[in-house]
NUPA-47375 format. One record per residue (C-alpha): x, y, z; residue number from 1; residue in three letters. Coordinates in pm, whole numbers, plus 32768, in hexadecimal, padded with zeros to 4 digits. Example, Ala and Ser with C-alpha at 12.3 -4.5 7.8 and 13.67 -1.06 7.14 Angstrom:
# NUPA-47375
> 84CE  7E3E  830C  1  ALA $
> 8557  7F96  82CA  2  SER $
This chain:
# NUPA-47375
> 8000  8000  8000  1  UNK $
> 806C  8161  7FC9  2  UNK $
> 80B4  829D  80D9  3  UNK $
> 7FDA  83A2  80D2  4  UNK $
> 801B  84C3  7FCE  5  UNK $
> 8155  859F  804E  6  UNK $
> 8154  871A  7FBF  7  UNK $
> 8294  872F  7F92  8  UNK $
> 8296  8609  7EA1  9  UNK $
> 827F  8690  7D3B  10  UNK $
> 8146  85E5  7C57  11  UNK $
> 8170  8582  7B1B  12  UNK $
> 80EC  855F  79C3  13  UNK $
> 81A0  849E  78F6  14  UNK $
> 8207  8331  7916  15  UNK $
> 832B  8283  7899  16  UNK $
> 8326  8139  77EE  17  UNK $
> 844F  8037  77E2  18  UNK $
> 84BB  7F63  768A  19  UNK $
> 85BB  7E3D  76BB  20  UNK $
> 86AE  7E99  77C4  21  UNK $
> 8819  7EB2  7749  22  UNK $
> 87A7  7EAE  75E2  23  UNK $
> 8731  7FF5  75D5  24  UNK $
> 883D  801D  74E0  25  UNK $
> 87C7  7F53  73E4  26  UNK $
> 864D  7F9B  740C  27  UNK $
> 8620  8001  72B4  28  UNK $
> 869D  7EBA  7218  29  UNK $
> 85A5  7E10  72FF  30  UNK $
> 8493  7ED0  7271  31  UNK $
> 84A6  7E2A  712F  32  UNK $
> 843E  7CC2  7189  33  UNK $
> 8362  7D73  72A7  34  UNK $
> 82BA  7E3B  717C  35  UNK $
> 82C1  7CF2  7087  36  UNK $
> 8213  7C26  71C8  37  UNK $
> 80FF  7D31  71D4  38  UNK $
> 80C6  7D45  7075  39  UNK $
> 80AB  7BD6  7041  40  UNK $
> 7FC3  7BCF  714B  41  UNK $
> 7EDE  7CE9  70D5  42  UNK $
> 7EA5  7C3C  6F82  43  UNK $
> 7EA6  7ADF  6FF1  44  UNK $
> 7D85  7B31  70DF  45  UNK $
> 7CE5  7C0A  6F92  46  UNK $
> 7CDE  7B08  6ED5  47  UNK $
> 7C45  7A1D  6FAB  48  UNK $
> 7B49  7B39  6FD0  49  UNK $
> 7B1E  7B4D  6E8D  50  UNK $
> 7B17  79E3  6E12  51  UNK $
> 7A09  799D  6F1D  52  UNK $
> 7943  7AAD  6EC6  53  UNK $
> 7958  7A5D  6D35  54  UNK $
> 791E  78D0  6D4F  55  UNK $
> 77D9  7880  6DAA  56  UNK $
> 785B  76DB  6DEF  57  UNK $
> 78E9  778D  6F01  58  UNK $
> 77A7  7847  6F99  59  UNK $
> 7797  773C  708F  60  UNK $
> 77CE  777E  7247  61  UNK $
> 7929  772A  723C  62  UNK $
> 79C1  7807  7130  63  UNK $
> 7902  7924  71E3  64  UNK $
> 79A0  78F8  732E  65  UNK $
> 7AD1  78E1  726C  66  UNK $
> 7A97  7A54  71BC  67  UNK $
> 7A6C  7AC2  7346  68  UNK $
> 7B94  7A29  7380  69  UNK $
> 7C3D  7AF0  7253  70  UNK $
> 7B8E  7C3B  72D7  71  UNK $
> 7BF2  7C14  740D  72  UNK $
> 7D71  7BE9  7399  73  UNK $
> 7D7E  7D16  72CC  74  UNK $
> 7CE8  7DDB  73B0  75  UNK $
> 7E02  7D60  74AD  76  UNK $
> 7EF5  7DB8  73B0  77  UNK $
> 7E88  7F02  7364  78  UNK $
> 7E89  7F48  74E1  79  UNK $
> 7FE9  7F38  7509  80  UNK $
> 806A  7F64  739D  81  UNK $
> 809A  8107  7404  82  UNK $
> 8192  80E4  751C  83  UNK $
> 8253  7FBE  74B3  84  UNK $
> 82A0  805F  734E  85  UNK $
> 82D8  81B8  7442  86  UNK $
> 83DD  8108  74F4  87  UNK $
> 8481  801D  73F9  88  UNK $
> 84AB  80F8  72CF  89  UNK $
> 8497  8234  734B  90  UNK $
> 8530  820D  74A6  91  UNK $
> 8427  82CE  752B  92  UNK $
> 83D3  8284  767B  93  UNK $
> 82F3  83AC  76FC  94  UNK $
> 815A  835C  7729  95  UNK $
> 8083  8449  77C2  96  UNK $
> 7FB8  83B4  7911  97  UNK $
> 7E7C  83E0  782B  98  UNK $
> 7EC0  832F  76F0  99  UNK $
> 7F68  81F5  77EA  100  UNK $
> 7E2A  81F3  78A6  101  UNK $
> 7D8C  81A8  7761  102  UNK $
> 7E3D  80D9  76C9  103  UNK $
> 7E46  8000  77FB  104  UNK $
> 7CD9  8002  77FF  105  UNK $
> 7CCD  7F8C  7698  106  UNK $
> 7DEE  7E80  76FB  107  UNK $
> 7D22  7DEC  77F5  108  UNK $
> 7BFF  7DE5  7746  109  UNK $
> 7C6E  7D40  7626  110  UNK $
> 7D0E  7C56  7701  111  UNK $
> 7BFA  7C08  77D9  112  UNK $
> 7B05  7BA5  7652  113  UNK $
> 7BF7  7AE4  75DF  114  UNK $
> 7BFA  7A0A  773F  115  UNK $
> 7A74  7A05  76F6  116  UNK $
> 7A96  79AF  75A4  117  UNK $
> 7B6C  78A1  75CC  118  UNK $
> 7A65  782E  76F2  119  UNK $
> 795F  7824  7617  120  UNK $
> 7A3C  775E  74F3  121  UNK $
> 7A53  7642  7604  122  UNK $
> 78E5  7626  761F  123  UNK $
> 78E8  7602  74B6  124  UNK $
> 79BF  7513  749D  125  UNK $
> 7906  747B  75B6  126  UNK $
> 77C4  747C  750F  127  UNK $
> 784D  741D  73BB  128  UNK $
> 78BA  72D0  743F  129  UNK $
> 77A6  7288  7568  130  UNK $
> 7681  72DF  7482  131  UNK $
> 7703  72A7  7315  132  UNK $
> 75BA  7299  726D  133  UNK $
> 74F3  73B2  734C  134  UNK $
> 7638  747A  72FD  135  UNK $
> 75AF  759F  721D  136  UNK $
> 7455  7588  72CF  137  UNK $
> 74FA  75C2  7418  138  UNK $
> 75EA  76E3  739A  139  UNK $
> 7530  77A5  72B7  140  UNK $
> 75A6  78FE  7209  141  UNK $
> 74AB  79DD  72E6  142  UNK $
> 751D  78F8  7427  143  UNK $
> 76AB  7937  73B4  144  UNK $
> 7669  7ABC  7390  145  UNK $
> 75A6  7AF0  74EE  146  UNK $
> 76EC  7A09  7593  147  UNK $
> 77DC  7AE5  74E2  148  UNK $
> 772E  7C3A  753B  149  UNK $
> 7701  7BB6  768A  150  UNK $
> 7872  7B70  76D3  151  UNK $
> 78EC  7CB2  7644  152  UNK $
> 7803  7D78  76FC  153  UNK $
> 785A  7CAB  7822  154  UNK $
> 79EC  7CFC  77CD  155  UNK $
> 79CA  7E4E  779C  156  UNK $
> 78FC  7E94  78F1  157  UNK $
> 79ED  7DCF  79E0  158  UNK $
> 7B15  7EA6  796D  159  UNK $
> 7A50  7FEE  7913  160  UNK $
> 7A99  8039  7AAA  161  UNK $
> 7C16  8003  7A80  162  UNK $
> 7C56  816F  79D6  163  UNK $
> 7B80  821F  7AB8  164  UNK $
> 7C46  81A0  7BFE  165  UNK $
> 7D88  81FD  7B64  166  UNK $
> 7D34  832F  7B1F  167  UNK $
> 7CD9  83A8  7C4E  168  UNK $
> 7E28  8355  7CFB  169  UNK $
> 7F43  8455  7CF8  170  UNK $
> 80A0  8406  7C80  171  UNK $
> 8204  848A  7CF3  172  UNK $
> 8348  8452  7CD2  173  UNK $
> 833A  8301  7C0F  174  UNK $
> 82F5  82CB  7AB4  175  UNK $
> 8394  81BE  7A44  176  UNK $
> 82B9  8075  79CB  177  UNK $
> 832B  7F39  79C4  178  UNK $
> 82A3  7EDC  7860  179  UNK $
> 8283  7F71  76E5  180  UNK $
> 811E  7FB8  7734  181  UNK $
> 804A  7FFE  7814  182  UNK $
> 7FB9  7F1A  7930  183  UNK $
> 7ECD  7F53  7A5E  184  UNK $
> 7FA3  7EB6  7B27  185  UNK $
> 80CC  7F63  7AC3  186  UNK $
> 8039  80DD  7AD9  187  UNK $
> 7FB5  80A0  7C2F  188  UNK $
> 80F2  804B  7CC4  189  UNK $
> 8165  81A3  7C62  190  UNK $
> 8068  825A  7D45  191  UNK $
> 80BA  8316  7E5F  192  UNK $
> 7F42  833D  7EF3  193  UNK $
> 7E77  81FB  7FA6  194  UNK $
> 7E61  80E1  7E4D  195  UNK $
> 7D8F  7FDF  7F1B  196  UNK $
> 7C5E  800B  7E70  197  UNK $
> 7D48  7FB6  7D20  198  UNK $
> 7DC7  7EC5  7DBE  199  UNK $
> 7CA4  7E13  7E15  200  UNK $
> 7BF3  7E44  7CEF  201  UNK $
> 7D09  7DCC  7C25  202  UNK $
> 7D1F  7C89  7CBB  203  UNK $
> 7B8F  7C82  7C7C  204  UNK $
> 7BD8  7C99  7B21  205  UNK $
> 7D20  7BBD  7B12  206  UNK $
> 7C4A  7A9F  7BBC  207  UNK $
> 7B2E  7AC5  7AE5  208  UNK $
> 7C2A  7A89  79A4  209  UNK $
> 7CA1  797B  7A72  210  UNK $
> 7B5E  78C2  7AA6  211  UNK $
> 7B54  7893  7925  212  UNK $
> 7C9E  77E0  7911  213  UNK $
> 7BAE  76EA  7A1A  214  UNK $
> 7A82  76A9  7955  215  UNK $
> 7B4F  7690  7822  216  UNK $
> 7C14  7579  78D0  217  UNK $
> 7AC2  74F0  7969  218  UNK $
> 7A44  74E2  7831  219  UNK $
> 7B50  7426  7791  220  UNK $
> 7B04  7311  78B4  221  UNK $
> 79B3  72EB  781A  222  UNK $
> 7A32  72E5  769D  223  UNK $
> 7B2F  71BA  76FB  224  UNK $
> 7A47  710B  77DD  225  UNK $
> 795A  712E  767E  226  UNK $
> 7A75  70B6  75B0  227  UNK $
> 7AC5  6F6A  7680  228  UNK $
> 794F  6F14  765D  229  UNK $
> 797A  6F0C  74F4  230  UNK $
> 79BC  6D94  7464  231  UNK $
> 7A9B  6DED  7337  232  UNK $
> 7BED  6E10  7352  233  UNK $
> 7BC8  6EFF  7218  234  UNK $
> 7A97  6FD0  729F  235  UNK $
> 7B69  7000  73DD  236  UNK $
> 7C8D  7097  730D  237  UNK $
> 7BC0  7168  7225  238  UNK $
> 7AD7  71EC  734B  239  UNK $
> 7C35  722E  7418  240  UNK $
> 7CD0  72D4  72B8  241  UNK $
> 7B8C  73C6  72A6  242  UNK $
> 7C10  7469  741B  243  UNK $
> 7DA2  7486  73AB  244  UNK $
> 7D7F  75F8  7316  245  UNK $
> 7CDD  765F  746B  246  UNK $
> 7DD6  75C2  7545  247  UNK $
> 7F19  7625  74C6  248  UNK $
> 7E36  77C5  74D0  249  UNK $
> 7DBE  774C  7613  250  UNK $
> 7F52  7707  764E  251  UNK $
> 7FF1  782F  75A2  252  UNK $
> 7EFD  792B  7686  253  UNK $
> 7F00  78AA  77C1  254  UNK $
> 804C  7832  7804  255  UNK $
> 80FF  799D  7809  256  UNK $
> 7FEE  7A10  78E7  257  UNK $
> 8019  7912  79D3  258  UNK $
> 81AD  7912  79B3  259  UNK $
> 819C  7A7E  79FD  260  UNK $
> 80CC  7A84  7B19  261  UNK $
> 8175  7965  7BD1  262  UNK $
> 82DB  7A2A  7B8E  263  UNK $
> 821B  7B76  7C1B  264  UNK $
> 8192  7AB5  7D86  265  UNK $
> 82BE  798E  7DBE  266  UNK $
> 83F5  79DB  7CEE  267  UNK $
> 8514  7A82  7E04  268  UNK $
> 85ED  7AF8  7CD9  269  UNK $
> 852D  7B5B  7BCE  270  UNK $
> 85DF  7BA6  7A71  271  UNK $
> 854A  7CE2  79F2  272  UNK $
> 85D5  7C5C  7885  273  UNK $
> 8501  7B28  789A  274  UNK $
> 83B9  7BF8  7905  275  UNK $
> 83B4  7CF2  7813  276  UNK $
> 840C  7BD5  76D8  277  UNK $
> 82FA  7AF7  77AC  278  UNK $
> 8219  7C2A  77A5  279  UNK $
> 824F  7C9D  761B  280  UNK $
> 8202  7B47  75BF  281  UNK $
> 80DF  7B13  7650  282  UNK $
> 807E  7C6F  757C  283  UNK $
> 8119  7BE6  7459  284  UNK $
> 8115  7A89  7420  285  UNK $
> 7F85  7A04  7453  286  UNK $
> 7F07  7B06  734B  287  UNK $
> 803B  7A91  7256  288  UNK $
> 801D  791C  729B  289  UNK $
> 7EB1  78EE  72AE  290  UNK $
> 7E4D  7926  712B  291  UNK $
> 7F9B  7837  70D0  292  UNK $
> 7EF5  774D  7171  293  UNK $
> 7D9D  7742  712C  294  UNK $
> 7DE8  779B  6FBC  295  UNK $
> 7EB6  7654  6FEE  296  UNK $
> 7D95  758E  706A  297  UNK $
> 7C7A  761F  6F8C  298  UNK $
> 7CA1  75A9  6E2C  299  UNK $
């Protein structure tokens, strides 16, 4: 917790963000496959946007969760694209308290529909194998737009508090942040009035991610318990092969999260190197690595 607000203690404005320690030096050679990475995501996920939205074989419950999953991606993406390309090509380091507070609402938001969406691709996958033939009766387009809408609405009002707390705070002295954007976590620590209501209400919001990670995994208790019921050997494969394109996004989302958060509460020496690359990838890699491999799957 923080000590109360001294007067002598000067308030400031600006923030400073941090690139790759001891390779500040070569920052703008890192931009390139930084700026490749983004670009390769931003039309990967277009295209699958695109392709779904101009093939009508693939107006079908699955495909539409995946174009979530795509909008949720490049919305993540465009988040932090500003201050990463700041940093890394122009070695500009300066964000005002305003524009941070933003974009760590946007951050979090993003963050918090993509958790849902991949929630709701495990009931899908869920469904898809319990209830084969009910399938499209079960998940029906109007039924897939009012879960959609209801997650995003549901993502955007458990964070929409998160700006509003930070902004009331003052903050002195420091301004360094620990990452090459912007995090709730990370802006708090830099206040110099009482942060337990952020505090609190972060955790709130940290736990509620959380949970998903839990039905997600509960879920996949039900889909192999389904599987093993299933006689043929083949059925078992192809029903198990339907889920892999989930997993390894399931996989590629979760595990920084988790990595980081354990190194945050248990690690004694922390290695700020290994956070912040931990940190950028989790930015970077799900929206790059997520059209590769459904693209991959989907003929």
């Amino acid at each position: 917790m923080m000590f109360p607000f001294n007067i002598s203690e000067v308030e400031i404005s600006t923030f400073l963000l941090i690139g790759i320690p001891g390779l500040k030096h070569a920052h703008v050679w890192l931009s390139i496959p930084i700026c490749l990475m983004y670009l390769m995501a931003i039309l990967g996920n277009c295209t699958i946007l695109f392709v779904i939205r101009t093939e009508p074989s693939l107006h079908e419950p699955m495909y539409y969760f995946l174009s979530m999953l795509a909008l949720s991606d490049l919305s993540l993406s465009f988040s932090s694209l500003p201050t990463m390309l700041r940093i890394f090509l122009f070695n500009t380091m300066g964000i005002s308290a305003d524009a941070c507070i933003a974009q760590e609402f946007f951050i979090h938001g993003f963050t918090d529909m993509e958790s849902s969406v991949l929630l709701i691709m495990s009931f899908d996958c869920f469904v898809a194998i319990r209830n084969t033939l009910r399938y499209s009766s079960i998940l029906t387009s109007s039924r897939v737009v009012q879960i959609g809408l209801t997650f995003a609405i549901n993502s955007i009002l458990l964070v929409l508090p998160l700006p509003f707390t930070l902004k009331r705070l003052r903050y002195c002295n420091k301004s360094l942040l620990s990452h090459s954007y912007c995090l709730h976590q990370d802006v708090m620590k830099l206040a110099c009035s009482d942060n337990r209501v952020n505090f609190y209400y972060g955790l709130f919001v940290a736990l509620c991610m959380m949970s998903d990670s839990v039905f997600i995994a509960i879920s996949y208790v039900f889909i192999l318990k389904t599987v093993l019921g299933i006689a043929s050997h083949g059925e078992r494969l192809k029903a198990l092969n339907s889920c892999v394109s989930h997993i390894c996004a399931v996989l590629i989302f979760y595990v920084p999260i988790i990595t980081l958060a354990t190194m945050h509460r248990f690690a004694k020496r922390k290695s700020p190197l290994a956070m912040i690359l931990i940190a950028d990838a989790f930015l970077l890699v799900p929206p790059l690595i997520n059209p590769i491999e459904y693209c991959v799957k989907t003929q």
